[in-house]
C-alpha positions in Angstrom: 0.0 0.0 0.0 2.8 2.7 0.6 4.7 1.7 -2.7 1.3 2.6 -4.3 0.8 5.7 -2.5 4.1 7.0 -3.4 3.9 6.6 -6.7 0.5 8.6 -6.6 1.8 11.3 -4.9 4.7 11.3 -7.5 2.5 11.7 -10.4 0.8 14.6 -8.5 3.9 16.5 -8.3 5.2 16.1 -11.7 1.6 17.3 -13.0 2.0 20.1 -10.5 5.3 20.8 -12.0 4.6 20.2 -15.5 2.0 22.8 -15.1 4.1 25.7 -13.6 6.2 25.1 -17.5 3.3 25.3 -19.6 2.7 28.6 -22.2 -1.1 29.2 -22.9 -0.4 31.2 -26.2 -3.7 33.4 -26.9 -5.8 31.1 -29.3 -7.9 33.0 -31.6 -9.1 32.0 -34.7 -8.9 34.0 -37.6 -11.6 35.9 -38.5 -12.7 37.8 -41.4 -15.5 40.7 -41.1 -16.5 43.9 -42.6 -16.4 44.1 -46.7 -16.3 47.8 -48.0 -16.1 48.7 -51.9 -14.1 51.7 -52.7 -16.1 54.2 -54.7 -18.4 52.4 -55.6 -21.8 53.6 -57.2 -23.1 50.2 -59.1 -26.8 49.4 -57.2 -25.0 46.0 -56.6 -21.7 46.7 -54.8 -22.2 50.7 -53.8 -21.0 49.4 -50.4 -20.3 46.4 -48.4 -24.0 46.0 -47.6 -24.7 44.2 -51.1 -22.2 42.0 -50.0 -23.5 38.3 -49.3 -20.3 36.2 -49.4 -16.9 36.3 -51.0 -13.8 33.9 -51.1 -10.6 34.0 -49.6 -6.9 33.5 -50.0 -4.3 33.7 -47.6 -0.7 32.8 -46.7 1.1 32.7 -43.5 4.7 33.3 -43.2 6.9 32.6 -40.1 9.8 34.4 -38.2 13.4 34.1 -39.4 14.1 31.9 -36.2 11.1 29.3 -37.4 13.1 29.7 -41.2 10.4 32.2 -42.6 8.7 29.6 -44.3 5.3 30.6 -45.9 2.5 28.0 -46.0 -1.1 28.4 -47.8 -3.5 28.3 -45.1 -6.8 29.8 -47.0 -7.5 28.3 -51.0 -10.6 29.9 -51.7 -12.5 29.3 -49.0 -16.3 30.9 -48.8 -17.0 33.6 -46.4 -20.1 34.5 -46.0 -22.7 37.8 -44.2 -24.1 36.3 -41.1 -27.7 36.1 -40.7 -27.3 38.6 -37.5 -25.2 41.1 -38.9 -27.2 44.8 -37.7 -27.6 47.4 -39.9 -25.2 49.6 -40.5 -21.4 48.0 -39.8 -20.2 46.5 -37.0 -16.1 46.3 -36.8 -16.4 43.3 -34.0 -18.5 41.3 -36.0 -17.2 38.0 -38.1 -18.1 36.5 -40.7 -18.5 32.8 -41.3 -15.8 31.2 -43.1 -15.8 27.6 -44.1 -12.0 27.4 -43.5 -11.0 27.2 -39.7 -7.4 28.5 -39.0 -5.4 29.9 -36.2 -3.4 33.1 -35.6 0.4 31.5 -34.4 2.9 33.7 -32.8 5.4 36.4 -34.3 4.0 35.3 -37.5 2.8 37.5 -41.1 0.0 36.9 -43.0 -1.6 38.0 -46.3 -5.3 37.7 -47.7 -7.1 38.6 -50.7 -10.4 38.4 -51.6 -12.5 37.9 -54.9 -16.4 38.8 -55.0 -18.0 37.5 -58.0 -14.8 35.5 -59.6 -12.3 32.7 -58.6 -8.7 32.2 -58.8 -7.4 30.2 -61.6 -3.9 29.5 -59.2 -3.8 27.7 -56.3 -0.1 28.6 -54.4 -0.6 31.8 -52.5 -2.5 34.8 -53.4 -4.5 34.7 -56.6 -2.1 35.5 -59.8 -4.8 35.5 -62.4 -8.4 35.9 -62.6 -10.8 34.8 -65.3 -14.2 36.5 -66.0 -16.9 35.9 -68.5 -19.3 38.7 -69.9 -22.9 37.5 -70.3 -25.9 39.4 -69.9 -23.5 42.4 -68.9 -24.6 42.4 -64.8 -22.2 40.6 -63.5 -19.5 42.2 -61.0 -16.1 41.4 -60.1 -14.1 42.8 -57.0 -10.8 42.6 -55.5 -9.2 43.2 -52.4 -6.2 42.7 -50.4 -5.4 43.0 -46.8 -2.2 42.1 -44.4 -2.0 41.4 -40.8 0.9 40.6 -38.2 0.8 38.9 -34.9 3.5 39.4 -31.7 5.0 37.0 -29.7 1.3 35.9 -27.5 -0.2 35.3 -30.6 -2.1 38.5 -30.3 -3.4 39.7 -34.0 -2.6 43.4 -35.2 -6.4 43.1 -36.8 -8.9 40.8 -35.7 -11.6 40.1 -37.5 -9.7 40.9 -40.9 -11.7 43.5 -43.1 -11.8 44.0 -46.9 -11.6 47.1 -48.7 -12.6 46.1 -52.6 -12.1 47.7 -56.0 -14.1 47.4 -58.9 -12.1 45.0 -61.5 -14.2 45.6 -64.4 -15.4 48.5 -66.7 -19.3 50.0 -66.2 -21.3 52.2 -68.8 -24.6 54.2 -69.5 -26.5 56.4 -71.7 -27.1 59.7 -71.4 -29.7 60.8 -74.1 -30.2 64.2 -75.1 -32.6 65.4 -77.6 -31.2 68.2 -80.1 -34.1 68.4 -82.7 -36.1 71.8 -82.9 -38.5 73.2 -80.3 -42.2 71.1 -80.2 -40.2 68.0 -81.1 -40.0 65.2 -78.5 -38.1 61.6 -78.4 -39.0 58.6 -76.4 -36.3 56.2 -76.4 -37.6 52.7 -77.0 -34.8 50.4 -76.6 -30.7 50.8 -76.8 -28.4 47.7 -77.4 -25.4 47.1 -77.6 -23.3 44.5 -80.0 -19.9 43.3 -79.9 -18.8 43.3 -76.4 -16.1 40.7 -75.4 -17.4 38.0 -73.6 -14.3 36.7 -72.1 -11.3 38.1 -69.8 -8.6 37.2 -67.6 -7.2 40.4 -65.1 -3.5 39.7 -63.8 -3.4 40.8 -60.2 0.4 41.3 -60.1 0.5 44.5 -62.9 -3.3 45.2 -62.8 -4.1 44.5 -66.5 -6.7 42.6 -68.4 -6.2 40.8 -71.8 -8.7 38.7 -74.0 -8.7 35.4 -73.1 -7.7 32.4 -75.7 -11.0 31.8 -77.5 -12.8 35.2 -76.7 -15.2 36.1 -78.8 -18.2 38.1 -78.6 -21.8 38.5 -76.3 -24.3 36.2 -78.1 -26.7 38.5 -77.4 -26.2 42.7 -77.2 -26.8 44.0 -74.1 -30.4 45.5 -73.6 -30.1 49.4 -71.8 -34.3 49.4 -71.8 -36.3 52.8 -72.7 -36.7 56.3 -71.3 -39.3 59.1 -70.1 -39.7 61.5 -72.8 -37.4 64.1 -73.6 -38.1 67.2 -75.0 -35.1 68.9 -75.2 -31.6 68.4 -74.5 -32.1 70.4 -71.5 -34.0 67.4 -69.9 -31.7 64.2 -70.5 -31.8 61.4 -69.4 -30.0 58.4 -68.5 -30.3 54.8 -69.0 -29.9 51.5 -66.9 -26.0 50.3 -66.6 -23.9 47.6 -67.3 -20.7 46.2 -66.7 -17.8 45.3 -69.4 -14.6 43.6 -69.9 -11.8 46.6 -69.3 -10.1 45.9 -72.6 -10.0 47.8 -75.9 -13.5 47.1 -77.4 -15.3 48.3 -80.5 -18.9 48.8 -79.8 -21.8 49.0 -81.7 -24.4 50.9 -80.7 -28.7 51.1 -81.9 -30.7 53.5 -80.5 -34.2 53.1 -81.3 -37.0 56.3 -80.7 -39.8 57.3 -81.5 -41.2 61.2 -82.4 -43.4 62.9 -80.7 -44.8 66.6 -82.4 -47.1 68.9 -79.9 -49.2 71.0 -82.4 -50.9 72.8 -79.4 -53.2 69.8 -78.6 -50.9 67.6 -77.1 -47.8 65.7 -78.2 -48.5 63.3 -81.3 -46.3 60.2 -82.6 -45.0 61.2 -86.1 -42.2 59.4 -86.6 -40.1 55.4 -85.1 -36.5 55.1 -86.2 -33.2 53.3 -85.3 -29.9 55.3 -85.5 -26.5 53.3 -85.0 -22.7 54.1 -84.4 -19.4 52.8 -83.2 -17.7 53.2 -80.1 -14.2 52.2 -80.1 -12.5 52.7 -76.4 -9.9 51.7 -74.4 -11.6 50.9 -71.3 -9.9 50.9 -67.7 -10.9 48.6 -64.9 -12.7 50.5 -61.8 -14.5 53.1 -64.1 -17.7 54.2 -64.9 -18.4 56.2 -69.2 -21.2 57.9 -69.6 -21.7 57.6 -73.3 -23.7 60.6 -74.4 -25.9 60.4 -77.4 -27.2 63.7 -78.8 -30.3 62.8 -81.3 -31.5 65.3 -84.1 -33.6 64.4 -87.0 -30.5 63.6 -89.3 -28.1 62.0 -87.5 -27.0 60.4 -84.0 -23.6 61.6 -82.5 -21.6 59.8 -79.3 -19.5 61.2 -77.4 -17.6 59.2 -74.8 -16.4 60.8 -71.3 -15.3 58.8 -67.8 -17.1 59.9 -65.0 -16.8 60.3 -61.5 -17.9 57.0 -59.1 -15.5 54.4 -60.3 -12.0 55.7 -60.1 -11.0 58.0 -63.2 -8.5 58.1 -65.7 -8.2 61.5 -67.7 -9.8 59.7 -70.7 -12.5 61.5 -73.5 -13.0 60.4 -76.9 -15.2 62.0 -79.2 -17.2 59.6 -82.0 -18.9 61.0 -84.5 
């Protein structure tokens, strides 16, 4: 009986001791929360509100005494808006991420974030990103964000928040009506043909190229109708939609009808289509008002970057 009771109390005293030895490093798990988008003014993605779920990249790299070895610990994993989140933003508040993955001591990390689009890589942060134009209201973001811990652990950000950029082109119609006083125009339909349908944006450089086998939108995006305008004084401006940011040749079919008010109210006279090329250079994060002035001969464009997206000193005039 004593043999056995020494060897209990033994065991107690190394446990006590083991304990006095042990490091309780600060486990948190890495979190990802709020998603802004950086001037934005698409209905879509005007702010992180629209934002339901994006997915995520990251890499961890260790200290110099560990070898500063970088591992991939987040492959495009889904975040996603929880049900709870309040109105409004709240900093504190993650997101749920399908990925589970700890912040490790006096270690640095990197994340980027696609909305919309996925990675074709899979070592570290995305390299290339494919996108495919279809019915023109599709949306593509990007963001990047870095974060560092100390020796406990302890994160410099925690949850990790996104700040996104538009990665492709937007544009809309502004139509003004130049024809002589009485005369009014009520815009039917606009389309546009000949939009690339396919892309891939290069994250290291910030450029987009056609991809192999691009070709062009089956079907030419639809811009819908207008209120009537009766004078260039009252234009108006159409629906939007997103491009490829890549040098494109548009063409463009305005349809209208004429309205003439000979004192009894305005009468339809007059239905007609008038078409023209656009041939731009777009640039990625940017929104072009393309305005069309309408008279009873001709139709001119003329092509102007706008504030909203960021903005390049870019106008072209088409005649």
């Amino acid at each position: 009986m004593k043999k056995i009771l020494f060897a209990v109390l033994a065991l107690a005293a190394m446990t006590s001791c083991s304990k006095e030895y042990t490091v309780d490093y600060n486990k948190q798990a890495i979190a990802f929360g709020e998603a802004f988008v950086d001037n934005g003014t698409r209905a879509d993605y005007s702010s992180g509100n629209e934002i339901a779920t994006f997915k995520v990249y990251g890499t961890l790299t260790g200290s110099d005494n560990t070898g500063g070895n970088t591992v991939q610990i987040f492959n495009g994993a889904d975040v996603t808006r929880p049900d709870d989140l309040p109105t409004g933003y709240n900093e504190s508040k993650a997101w749920n991420c399908t990925t589970t993955q700890y912040w490790v001591p006096s270690a640095s990390y990197k994340f980027a974030a696609i909305v919309d689009g996925v990675a074709t890589t899979t070592t570290g942060l995305p390299e290339t990103i494919p996108f495919t134009v279809t019915d023109g209201d599709g949306d593509l973001l990007y963001a990047e964000a870095t974060a560092t811990t100390d020796e406990n652990a302890t994160p410099s950000v925690n949850p990790v928040a996104f700040t996104f950029n538009h990665l492709l082109s937007k544009i809309q119609f502004t139509i003004a009506n130049t024809m002589a006083e009485g005369y009014s125009i009520q815009v039917t339909n606009i389309t546009v043909a000949g939009v690339t349908d396919k892309g891939v944006y290069t994250v290291n450089g910030g450029t987009w190229n056609e991809a192999d086998g691009a070709a062009t939108v089956a079907t030419p995006l639809t811009f819908g109708t207008t209120a009537a305008i009766a004078s260039a004084d009252s234009a108006v401006a159409s629906m939007t939609h997103q491009i490829l940011p890549v040098q494109q040749t548009l063409t463009v079919a305005i349809a209208y009808d004429i309205y003439f008010n000979d004192g009894t109210g305005a009468k339809k006279i007059a239905s007609t289509t008038k078409t023209g090329e656009i041939s731009q250079s777009f640039v990625k994060n940017t929104v072009y008002n393309i305005t069309a002035e309408i008279n009873a001969t001709e139709i001119q464009f003329s092509v102007k970057s706008v504030n909203g997206f960021a903005t390049p000193n870019v106008e072209d005039n088409i005649e």
